[in-house]
N, C-alpha and C positions, 0 to 999 in steps of 0.2 A: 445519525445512527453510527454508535461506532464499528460495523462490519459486519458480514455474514464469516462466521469463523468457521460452521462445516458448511463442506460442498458434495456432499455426498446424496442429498435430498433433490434429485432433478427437478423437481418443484420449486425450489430455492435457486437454483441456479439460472433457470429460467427468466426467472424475474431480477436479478442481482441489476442489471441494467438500468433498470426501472426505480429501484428501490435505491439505489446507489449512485445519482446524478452527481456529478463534479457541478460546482458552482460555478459562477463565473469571473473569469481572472482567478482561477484556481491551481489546483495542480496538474490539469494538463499543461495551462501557456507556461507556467513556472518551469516545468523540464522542456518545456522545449523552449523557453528563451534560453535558459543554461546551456543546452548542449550547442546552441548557436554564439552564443559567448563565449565556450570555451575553443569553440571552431573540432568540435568531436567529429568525428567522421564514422564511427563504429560503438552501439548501445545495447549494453547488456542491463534487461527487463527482468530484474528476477521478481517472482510473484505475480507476475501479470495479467492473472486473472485472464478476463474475456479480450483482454487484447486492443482494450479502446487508444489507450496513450500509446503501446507499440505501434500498432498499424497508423498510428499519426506519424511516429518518425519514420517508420517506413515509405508513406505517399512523399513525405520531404526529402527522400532521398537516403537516408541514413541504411546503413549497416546494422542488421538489428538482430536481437535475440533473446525472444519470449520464453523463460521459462516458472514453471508453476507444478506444484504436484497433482493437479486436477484436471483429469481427461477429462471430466465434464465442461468445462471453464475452455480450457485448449481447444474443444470441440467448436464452439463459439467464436473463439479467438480467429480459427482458419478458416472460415466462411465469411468473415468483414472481409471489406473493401481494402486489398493491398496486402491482404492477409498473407496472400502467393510470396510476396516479396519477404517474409520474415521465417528467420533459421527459429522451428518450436522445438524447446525438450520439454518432455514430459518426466519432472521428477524435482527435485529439490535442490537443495546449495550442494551436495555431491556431483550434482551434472553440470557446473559452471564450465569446468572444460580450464584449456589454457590460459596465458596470459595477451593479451591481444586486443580483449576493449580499451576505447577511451572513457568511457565514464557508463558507471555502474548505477543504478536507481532502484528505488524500493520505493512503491507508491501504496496509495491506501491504506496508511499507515502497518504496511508488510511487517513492519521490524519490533512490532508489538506483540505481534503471534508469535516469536523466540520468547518462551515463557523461563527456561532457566540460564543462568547466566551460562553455563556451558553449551548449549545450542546457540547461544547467542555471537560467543568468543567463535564458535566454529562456521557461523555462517560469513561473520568480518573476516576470518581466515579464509575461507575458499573466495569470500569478493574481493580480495586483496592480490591472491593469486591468479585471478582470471581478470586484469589490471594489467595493462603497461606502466612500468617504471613512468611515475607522474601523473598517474591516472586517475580519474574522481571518483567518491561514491557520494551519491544525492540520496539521501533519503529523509523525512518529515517522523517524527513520532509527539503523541500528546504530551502537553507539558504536564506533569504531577501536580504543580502547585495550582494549577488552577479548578484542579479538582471538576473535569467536566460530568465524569459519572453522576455528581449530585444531580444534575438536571437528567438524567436519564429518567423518564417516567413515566406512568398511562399516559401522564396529563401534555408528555407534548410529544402532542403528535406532528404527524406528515405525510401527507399525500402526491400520489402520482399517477397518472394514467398509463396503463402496460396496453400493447396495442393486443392482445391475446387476453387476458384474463380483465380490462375495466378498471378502474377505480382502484388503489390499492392503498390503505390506511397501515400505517409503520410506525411504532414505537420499541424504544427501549426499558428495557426493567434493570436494575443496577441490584444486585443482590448482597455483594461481601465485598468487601479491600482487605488481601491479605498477602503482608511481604510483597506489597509490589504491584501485587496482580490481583486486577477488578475481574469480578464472576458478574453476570447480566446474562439477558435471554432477547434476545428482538423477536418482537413479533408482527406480524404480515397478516392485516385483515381484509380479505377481499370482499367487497362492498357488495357484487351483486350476488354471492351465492352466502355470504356468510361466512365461510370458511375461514379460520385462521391458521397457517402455518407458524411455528416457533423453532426459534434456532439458539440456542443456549451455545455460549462462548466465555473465555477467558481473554483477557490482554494485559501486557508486562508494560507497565509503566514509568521508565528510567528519569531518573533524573536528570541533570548535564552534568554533572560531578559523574554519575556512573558512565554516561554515553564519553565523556572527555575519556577516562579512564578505558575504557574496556576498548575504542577506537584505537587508543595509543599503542594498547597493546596487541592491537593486529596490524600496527605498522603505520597507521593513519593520521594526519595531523590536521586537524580542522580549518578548515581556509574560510569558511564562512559561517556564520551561525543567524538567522534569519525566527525572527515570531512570527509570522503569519505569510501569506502569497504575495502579499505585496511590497513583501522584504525588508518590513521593517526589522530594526533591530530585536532578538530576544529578551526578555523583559523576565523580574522574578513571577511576573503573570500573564503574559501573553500564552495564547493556547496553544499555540505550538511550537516544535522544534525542531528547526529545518536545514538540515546541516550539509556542508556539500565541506570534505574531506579530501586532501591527496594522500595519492599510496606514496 
């Protein structure tokens, strides 16, 4: 599934957990082997949704700070387990705040929702300034060339058990590719009443020529560039692009 992109449907949000499972040896153990590698002591979460990977480095001890535009999401977020333990804002890359993390994260492919290059250049700008001199930004985005949209379709599905709503049947629809950015609708069919909820989204697609480029120029110099969780190298087809950067 490439993401639930609105979060304004409490019905959607509800279920994001469910419909949104991390695989395994994914991108939780990934950020949190990294910030144990880099010996971080203090993690700024932007986008962090419901809080599952934050409230992880939270129980581990870390310094943390969840932020996301979604009261609904944040609501979630501060009722896990360790939740007490992490600093929430409620708002966007304007609420980063000072400079003072050791390493900065975008998970769930977060940095695909910067749909124009100028939202994009402004959110590397304020993660750069809420960064100690030396400081990382991790984030993962889909690779272009392997063009995963194509498989987006009725035909593959996914299922999951939500402990409140049963059975729940998830596919994607891939509609357009334009300058960049794929248009698609997920939709959410839940088995025992019928009902399907639809969530219609956009995602920016960068190359590594633009992600190098547009990085450099918020000050950033790529220390790693990784294809998949288990960090192999980036390939011109590997599906993704998993970059950890110093300021």
């Amino acid at each position: 599934m490439p993401g639930i992109a609105e979060f304004t449907d409490p019905r959607l949000v509800a279920i994001y957990d469910t419909v949104n499972q991390y695989g395994e040896n994914s991108q939780p153990q990934f950020y949190l082997q990294l910030a144990g590698d880099l010996a971080a002591s203090s993690i700024l979460d932007l986008g962090c949704g419901t809080g599952l990977i934050t409230c992880e480095f939270a129980r581990l001890g870390y310094r943390v700070t969840g932020v996301d535009p979604s009261p609904a999401m944040l609501a979630i977020a501060r009722i896990r387990p360790y939740g007490d333990r992490v600093h929430w804002v409620d708002g966007g890359v304007s609420r980063l705040g000072s400079p003072g993390a050791d390493l900065a994260i975008m998970t769930g492919h977060v940095a695909q929702f910067f749909l124009s290059d100028d939202s994009w250049q402004s959110a590397l700008s304020a993660l750069s300034g809420a960064l100690r001199p030396g400081g990382r930004l991790a984030f993962e985005t889909r690779n272009p060339a392997a063009r995963e949209w194509q498989g987006w379709t009725p035909e593959s599905r996914s299922s999951a058990d939500d402990p409140a709503l049963g059975r729940i049947e998830s596919w994607s629809e891939f509609h357009e590719l334009r300058d960049g950015i794929v248009s698609y609708t997920n939709h959410y069919a839940v088995v025992s009443t019928g009902e399907e909820l639809v969530s219609p989204g956009r995602m920016r697609f960068r190359s590594e020529e633009e992600l190098r480029r547009s990085l450099a120029e918020a000050g950033f110099v790529i220390e790693r560039l990784y294809g998949d969780w288990d960090r192999r190298p980036a390939g011109r087809m590997t599906r993704e692009l998993i970059i950890v950067a110093t300021r």
